[in-house]
C-alpha positions in Angstrom: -6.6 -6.6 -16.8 -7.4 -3.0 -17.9 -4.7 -1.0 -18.5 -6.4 2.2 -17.7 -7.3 2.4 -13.8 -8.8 5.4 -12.9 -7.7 7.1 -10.0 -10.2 5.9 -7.3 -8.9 2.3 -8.2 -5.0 3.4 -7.1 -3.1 4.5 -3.7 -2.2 8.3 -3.9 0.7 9.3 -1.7 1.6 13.1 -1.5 2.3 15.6 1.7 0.4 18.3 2.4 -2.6 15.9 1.8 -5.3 17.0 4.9 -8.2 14.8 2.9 -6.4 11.7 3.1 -7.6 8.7 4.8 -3.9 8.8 7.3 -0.4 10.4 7.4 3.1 8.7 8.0 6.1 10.1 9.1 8.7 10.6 6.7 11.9 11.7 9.4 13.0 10.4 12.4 14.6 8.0 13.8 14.4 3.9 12.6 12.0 3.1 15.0 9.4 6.0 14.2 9.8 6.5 10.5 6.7 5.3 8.6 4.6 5.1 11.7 0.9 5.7 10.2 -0.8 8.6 12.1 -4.4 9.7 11.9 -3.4 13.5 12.5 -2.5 15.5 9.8 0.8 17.7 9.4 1.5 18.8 6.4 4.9 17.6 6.4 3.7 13.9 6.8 3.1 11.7 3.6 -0.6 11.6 3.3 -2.2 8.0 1.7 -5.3 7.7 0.2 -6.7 4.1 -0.1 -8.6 2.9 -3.1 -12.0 2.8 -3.2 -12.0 -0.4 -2.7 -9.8 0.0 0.5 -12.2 0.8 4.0 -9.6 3.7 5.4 -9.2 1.6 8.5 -8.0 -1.1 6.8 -5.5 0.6 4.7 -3.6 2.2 8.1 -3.3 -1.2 9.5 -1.9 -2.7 6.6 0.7 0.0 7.3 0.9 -0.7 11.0 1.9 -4.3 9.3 4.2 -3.3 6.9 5.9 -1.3 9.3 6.0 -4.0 11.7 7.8 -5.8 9.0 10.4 -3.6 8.5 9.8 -2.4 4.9 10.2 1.4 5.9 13.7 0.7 7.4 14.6 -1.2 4.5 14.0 1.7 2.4 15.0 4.8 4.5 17.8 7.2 3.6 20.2 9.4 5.6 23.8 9.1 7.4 22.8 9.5 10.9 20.4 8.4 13.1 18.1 11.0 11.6 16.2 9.1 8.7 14.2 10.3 5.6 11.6 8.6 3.8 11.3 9.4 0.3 7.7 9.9 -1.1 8.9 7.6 -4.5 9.3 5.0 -2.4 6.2 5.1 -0.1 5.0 5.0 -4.1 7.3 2.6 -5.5 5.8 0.4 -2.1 1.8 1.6 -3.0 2.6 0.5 -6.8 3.6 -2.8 -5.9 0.0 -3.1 -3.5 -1.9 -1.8 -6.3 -0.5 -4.5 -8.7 -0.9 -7.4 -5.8 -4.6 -6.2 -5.8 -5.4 -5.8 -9.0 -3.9 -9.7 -9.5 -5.9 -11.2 -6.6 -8.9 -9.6 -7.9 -8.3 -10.7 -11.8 -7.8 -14.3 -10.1 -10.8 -14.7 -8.3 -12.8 -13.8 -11.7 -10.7 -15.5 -14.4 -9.3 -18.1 -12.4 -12.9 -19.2 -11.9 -13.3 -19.7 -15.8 -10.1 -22.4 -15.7 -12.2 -25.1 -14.4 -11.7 -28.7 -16.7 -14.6 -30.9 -16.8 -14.5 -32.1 -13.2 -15.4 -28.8 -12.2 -12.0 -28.3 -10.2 -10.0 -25.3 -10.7 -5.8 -26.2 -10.4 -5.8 -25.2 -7.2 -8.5 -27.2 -6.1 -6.5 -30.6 -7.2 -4.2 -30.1 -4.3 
């Protein structure tokens, strides 16, 4: 892998974003915090996908991690009222870019670990 990605290869997350591809809310209670949006507010954490990411795709990848629970997991705050830090929506969009980049350096290297039968190790099973 190439240690220098540009920028259109990585998730940006930042608020007061308007040209970013959706918004998620970063206060509220359990059940709302991280809820992508397609409105902006400038107090919303704006995410730009990739360029390799179609926009649509990207907010219901959130919709999913939401579902899942990641943004309770990660929210901060005494009372019902709940913050989500930007460094973790980061920390979270780090750990995407990272999956990505090693799903796509599979699917071309991987190819080149074929023995002479042809079969990759994954194709044995």
């Amino acid at each position: 892998m190439d240690s220098k990605v540009s920028t259109g290869s990585k998730w940006q997350a930042k608020t007061n974003f308007p040209t970013a591809d959706f918004w998620l809310t970063n206060k509220g209670s359990l059940d709302t915090l991280g809820t992508p949006l397609k409105t902006f507010e400038p107090y919303y954490i704006g995410i730009l996908c990739p360029q390799f990411i179609v926009p649509d795709y990207g907010f219901y990848l959130f919709v999913y991690l939401r579902s899942q629970g990641i943004w309770k997991q990660l929210a901060v705050g005494t009372t019902a009222y709940k913050s989500l830090r930007i460094r973790e929506v980061r920390r979270v969009l780090a750990d995407l870019s990272l999956w990505v980049e090693l799903s796509v350096w599979f699917k071309t290297e991987g190819q080149q670990d074929k023995d002479e039968t042809g079969l990759s190790p994954q194709e044995y099973r």
